[in-house]
KEZA-114967 format. One record per residue: residue number from 0; x, y, z of N, C-alpha, C in turn. Coordinates in Angstrom, 2 decimals. Layout:
R num   neast  nnorth     nup  caeast canorth    caup   ceast  cnorth     cup
R NUM       X       Y       Z       X       Y       Z       X       Y       Z
...
# end
This chain:
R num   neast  nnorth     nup  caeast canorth    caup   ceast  cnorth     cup
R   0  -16.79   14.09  -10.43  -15.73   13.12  -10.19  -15.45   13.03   -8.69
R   1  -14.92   11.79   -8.40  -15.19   11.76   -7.05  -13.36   12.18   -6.32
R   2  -13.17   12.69   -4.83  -11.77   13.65   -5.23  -10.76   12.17   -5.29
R   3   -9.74   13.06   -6.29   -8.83   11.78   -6.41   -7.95   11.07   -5.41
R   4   -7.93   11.90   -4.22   -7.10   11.24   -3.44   -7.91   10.12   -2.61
R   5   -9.43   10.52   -2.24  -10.11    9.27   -2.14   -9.77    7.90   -2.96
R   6  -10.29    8.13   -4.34   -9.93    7.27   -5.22   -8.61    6.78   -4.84
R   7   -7.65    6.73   -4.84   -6.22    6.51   -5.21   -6.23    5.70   -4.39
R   8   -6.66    6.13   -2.77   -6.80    5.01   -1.81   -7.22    4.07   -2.00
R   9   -8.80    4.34   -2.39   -9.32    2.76   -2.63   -8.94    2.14   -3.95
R  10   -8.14    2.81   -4.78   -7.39    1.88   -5.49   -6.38    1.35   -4.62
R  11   -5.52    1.54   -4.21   -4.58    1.31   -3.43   -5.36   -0.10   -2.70
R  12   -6.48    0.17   -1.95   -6.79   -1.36   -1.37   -7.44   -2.15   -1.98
R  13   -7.84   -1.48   -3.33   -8.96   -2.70   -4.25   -7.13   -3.91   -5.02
R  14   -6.21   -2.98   -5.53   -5.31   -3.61   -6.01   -4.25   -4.84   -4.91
R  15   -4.00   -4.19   -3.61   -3.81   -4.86   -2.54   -4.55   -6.01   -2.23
R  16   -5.52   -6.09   -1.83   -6.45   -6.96   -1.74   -6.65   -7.77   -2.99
R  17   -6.81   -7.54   -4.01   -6.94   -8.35   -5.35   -5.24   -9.47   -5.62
R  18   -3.99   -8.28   -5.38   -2.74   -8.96   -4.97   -2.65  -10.52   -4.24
R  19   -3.29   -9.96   -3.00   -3.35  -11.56   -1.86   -3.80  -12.39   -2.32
R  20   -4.88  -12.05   -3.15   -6.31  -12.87   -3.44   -5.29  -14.08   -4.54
R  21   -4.65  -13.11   -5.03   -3.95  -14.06   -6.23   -2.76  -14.79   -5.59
R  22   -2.35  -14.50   -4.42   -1.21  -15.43   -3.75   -1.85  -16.10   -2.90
R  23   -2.82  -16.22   -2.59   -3.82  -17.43   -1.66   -3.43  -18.33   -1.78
R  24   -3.09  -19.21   -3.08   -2.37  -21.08   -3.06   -1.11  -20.47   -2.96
R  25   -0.33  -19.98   -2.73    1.14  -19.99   -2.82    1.12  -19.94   -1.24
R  26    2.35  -20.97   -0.78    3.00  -22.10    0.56    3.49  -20.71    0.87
R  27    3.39  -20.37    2.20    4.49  -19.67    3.07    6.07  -19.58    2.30
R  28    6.44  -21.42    2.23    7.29  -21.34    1.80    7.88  -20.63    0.52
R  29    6.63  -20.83   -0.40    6.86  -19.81   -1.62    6.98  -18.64   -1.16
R  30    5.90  -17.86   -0.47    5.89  -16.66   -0.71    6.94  -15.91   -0.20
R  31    8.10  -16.78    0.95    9.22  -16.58    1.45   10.50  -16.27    0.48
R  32   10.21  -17.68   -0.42   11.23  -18.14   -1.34   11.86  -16.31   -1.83
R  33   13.32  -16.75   -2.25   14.43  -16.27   -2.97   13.44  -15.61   -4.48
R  34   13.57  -14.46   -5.08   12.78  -13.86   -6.23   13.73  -12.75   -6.34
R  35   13.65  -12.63   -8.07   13.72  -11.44   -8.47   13.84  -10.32   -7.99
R  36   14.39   -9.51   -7.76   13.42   -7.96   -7.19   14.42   -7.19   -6.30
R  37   14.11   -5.50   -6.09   14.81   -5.27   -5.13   14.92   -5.65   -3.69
R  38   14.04   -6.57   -3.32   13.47   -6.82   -1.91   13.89   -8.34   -2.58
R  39   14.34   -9.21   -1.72   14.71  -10.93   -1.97   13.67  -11.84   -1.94
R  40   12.46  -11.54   -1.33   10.92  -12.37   -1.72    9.99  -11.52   -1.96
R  41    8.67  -11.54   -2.05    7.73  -11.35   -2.14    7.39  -11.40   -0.47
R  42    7.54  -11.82    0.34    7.11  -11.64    1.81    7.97  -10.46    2.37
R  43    9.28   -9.85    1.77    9.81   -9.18    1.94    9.35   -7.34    1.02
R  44    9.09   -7.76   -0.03    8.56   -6.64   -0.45    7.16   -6.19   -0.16
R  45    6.52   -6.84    0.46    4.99   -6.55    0.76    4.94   -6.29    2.34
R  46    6.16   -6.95    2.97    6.59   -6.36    4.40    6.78   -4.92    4.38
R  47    7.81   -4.71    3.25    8.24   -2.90    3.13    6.66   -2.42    3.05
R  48    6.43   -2.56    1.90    4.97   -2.00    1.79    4.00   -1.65    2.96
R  49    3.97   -2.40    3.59    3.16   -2.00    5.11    3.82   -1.35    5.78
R  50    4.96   -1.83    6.07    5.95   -0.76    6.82    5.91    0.69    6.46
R  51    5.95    0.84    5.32    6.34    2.36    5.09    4.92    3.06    5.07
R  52    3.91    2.38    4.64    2.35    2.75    4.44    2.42    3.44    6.05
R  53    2.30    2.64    7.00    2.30    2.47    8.15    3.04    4.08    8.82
R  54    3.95    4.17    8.39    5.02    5.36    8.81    4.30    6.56    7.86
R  55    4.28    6.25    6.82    3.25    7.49    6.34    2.03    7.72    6.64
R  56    1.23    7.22    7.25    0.21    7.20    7.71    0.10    7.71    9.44
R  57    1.05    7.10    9.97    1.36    7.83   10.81    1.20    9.39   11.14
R  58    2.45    9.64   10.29    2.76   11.16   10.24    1.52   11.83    9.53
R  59    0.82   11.86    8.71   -0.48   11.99    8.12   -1.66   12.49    9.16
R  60   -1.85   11.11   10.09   -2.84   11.25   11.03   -2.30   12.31   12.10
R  61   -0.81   12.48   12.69    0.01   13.21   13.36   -0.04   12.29   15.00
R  62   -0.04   11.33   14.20    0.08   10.11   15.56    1.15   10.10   16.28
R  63    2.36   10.09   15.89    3.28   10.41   16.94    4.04    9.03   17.25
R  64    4.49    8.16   15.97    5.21    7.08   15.94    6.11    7.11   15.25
R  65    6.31    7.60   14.23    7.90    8.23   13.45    8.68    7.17   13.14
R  66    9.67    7.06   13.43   10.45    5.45   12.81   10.60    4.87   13.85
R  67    9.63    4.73   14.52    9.19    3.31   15.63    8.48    3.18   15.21
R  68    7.48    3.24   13.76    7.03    1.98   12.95    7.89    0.57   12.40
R  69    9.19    1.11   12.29   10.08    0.15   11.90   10.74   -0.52   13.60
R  70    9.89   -0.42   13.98   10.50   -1.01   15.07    9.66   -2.17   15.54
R  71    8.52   -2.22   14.76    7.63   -3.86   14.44    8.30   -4.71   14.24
R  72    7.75   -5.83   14.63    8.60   -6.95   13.45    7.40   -7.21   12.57
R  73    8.27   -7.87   11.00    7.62   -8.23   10.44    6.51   -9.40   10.42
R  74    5.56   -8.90    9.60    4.44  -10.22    9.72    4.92  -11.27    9.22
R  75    5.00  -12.60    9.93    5.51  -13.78    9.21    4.67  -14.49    8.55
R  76    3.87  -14.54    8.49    2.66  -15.40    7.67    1.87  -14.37    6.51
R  77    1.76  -14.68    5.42    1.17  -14.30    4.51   -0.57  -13.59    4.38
R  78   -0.93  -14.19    5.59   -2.78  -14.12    5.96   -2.39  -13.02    6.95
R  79   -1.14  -13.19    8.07   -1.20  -12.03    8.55   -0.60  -10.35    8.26
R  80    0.03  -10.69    6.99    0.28   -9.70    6.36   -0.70   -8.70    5.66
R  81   -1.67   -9.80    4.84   -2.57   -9.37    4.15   -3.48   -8.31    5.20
R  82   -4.07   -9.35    6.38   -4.68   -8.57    7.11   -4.18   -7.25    7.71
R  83   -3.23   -7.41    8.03   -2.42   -6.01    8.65   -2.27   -4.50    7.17
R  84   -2.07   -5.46    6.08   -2.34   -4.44    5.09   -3.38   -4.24    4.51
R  85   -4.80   -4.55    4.79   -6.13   -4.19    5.02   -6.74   -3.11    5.42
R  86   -5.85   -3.41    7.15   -6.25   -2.44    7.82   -5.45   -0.80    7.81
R  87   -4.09   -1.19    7.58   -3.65    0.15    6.92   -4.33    0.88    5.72
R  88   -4.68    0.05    4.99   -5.23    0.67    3.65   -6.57    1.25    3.88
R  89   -7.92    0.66    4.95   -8.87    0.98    5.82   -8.25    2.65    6.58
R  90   -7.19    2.84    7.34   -6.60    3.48    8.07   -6.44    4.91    6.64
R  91   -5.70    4.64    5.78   -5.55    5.83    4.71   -6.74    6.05    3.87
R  92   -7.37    5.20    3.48   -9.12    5.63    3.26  -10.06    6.35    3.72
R  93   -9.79    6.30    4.98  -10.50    7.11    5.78   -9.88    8.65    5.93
R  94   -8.73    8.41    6.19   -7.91    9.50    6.54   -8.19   10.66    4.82
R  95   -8.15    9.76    3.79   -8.72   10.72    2.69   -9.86   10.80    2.31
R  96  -10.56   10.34    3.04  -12.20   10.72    3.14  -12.34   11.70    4.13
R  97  -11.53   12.42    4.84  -11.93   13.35    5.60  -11.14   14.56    5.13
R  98  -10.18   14.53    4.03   -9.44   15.24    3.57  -10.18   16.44    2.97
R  99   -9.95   17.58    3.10  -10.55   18.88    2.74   -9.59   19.51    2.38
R 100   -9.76   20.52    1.22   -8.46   20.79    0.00   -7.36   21.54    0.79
R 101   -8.17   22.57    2.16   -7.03   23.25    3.00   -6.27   22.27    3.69
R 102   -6.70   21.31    4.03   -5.80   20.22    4.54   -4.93   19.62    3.83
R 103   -4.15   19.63    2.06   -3.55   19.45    1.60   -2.23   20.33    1.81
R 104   -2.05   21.35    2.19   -1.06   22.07    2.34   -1.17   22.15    3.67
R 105   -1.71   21.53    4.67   -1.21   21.25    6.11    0.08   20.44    6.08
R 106    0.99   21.02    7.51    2.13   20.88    7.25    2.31   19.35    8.17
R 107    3.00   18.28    7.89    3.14   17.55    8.73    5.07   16.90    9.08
R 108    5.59   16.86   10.10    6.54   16.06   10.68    6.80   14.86   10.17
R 109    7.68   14.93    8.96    8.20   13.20    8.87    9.23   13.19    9.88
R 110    9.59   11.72   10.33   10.79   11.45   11.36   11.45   11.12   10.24
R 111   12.84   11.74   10.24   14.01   10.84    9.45   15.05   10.92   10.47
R 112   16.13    9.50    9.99   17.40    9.60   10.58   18.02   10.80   11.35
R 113   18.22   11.72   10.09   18.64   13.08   10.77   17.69   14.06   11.40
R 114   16.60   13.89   11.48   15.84   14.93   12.32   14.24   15.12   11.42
R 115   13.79   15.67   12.49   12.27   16.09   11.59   12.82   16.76   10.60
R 116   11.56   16.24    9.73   11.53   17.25    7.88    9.72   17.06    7.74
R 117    9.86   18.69    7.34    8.37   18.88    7.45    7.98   19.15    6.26
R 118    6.89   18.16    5.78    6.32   18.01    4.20    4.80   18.07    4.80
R 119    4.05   18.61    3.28    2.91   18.98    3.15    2.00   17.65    2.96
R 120    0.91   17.36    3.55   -0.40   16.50    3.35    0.09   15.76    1.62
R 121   -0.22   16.97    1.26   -0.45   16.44   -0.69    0.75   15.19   -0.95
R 122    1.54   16.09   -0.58    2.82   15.48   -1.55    3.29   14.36   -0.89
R 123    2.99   14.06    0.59    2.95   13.23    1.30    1.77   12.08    0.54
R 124    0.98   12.39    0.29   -0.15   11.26   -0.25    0.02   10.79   -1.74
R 125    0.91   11.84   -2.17    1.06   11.33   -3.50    2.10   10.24   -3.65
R 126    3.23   10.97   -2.64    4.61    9.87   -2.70    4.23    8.53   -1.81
R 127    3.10    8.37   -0.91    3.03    6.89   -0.44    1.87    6.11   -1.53
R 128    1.21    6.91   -2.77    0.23    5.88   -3.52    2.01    5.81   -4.79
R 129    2.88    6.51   -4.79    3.35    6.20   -5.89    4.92    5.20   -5.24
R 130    4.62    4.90   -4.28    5.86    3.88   -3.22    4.96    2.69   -3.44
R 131    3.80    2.81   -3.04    2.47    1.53   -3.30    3.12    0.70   -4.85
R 132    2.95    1.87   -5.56    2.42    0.91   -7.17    4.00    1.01   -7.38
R 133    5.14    1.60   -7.40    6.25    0.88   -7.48    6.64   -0.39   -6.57
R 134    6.23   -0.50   -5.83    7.08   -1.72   -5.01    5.87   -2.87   -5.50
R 135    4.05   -2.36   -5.80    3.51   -3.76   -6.00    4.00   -3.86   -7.32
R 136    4.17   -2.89   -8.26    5.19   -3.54   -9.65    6.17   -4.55   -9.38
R 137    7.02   -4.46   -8.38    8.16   -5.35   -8.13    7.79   -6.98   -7.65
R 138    6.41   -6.75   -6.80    5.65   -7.89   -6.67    4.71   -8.51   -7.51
R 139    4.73   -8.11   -8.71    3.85   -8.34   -9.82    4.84   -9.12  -10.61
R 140    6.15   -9.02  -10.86    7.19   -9.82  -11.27    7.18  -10.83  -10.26
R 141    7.47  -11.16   -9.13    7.51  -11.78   -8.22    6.51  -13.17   -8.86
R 142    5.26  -12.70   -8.52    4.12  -13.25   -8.49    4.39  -14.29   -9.50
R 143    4.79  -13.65  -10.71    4.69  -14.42  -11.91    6.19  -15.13  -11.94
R 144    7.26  -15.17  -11.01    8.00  -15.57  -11.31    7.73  -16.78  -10.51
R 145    7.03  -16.96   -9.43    6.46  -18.06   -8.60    5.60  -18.93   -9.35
R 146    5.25  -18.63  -10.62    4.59  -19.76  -11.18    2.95  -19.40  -11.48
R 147    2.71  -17.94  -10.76    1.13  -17.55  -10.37    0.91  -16.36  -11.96
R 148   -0.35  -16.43  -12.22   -0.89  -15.51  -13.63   -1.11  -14.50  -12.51
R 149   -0.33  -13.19  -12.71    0.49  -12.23  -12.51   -1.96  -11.62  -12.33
R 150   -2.36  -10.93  -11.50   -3.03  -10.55  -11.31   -3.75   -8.67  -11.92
R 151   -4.25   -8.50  -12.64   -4.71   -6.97  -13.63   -4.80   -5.84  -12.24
R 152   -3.50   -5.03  -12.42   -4.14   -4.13  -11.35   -4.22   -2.47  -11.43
R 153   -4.13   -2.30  -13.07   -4.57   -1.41  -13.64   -5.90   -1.30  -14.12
R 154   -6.73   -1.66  -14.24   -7.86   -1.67  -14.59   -9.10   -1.60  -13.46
R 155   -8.43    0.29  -13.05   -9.81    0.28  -11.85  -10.36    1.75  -12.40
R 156   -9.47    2.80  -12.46  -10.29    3.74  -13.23  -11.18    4.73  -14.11
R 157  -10.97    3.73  -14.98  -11.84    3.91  -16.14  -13.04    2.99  -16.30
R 158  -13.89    3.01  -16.57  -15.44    2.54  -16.72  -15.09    1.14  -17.80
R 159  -14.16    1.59  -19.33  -14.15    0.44  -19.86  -13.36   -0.58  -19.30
R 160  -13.55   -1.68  -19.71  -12.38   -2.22  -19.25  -12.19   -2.40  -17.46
R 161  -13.38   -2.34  -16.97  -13.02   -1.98  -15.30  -13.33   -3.50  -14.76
R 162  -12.35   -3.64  -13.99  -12.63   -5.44  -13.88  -13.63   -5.60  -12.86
R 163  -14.30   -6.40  -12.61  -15.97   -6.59  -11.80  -15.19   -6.65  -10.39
R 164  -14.30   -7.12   -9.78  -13.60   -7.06   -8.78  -13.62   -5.24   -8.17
R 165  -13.18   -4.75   -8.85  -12.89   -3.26   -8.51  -13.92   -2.30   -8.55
R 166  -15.53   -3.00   -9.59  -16.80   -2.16   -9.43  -17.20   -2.01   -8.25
R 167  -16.97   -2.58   -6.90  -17.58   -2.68   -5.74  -16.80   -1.47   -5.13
R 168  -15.81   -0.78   -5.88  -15.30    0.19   -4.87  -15.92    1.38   -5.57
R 169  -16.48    1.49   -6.54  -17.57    2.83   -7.15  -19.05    2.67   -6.82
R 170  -19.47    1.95   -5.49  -20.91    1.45   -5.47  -21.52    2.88   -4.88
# end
């Protein structure tokens, strides 16, 4: 089996990428528009999403940006979102392709409000793939509340049932 935190990643960008793919005809203006959700659009919840990817990834690599990731502005266009969350998802792929099991209990520096808090590799990678699939849940309502057939983004790890989209990430 191949290690799971690899996997998780490139689920993480096969489902991302498959996401956009399905908001491609939807207007700026849609993808702006007022929705459902804890976040007020879909350009707003997929903003968080990079944002925080971004800040965890950070601290991960031990880059040394902390919450002056949130000090971006957001992507305003939908193509440039996508792309920017490409390359983050490129950015944590790699970073768990070089991952070696002693490097899971390496200790790393989150920045918070009140001061550094120092969490481990693992649990760090687990809580940004499980921030991923909660917030694209929230955009999966979204999607479909815009009028769009809500896109399959469970169907990457198992062999049956594996949609031809997502075979290209087991090549």
């Amino acid at each position: 089996m191949r290690d799971p935190f690899l996997t998780m990643a490139l689920n993480n960008a096969w489902a991302n990428a498959t996401l956009y793919r399905a908001l491609s005809g939807l207007s700026e203006d849609g993808f702006a528009a007022p929705r459902p959700g804890f976040f007020p659009s879909l350009k707003e919840t997929l903003n968080h999403i990079w944002l925080v990817d971004l800040y965890y990834i950070d601290a991960l690599e031990e880059a040394g940006e902390g919450l002056a990731v949130y000090d971006r502005p957001e992507q305003d266009s939908m193509s440039a979102l996508a792309s920017a969350q490409a390359e983050a998802d490129l950015r944590l792929a790699r970073f768990c392709q070089a991952l070696t099991p002693a490097m899971l209990d390496a200790p790393r520096a989150t920045q918070r409000p009140e001061g550094p808090v120092t969490e481990r590799v693992g649990p760090i990678l687990l809580h940004l793939f499980q921030h991923q699939i909660h917030h694209r849940g929230q955009a999966h309502t979204m999607v479909a509340d815009a009028g769009i057939a809500p896109p399959q983004l469970d169907d990457f790890h198992l062999e049956y049932g594996r949609v031809p989209s997502a075979q290209a990430y087991f090549g």
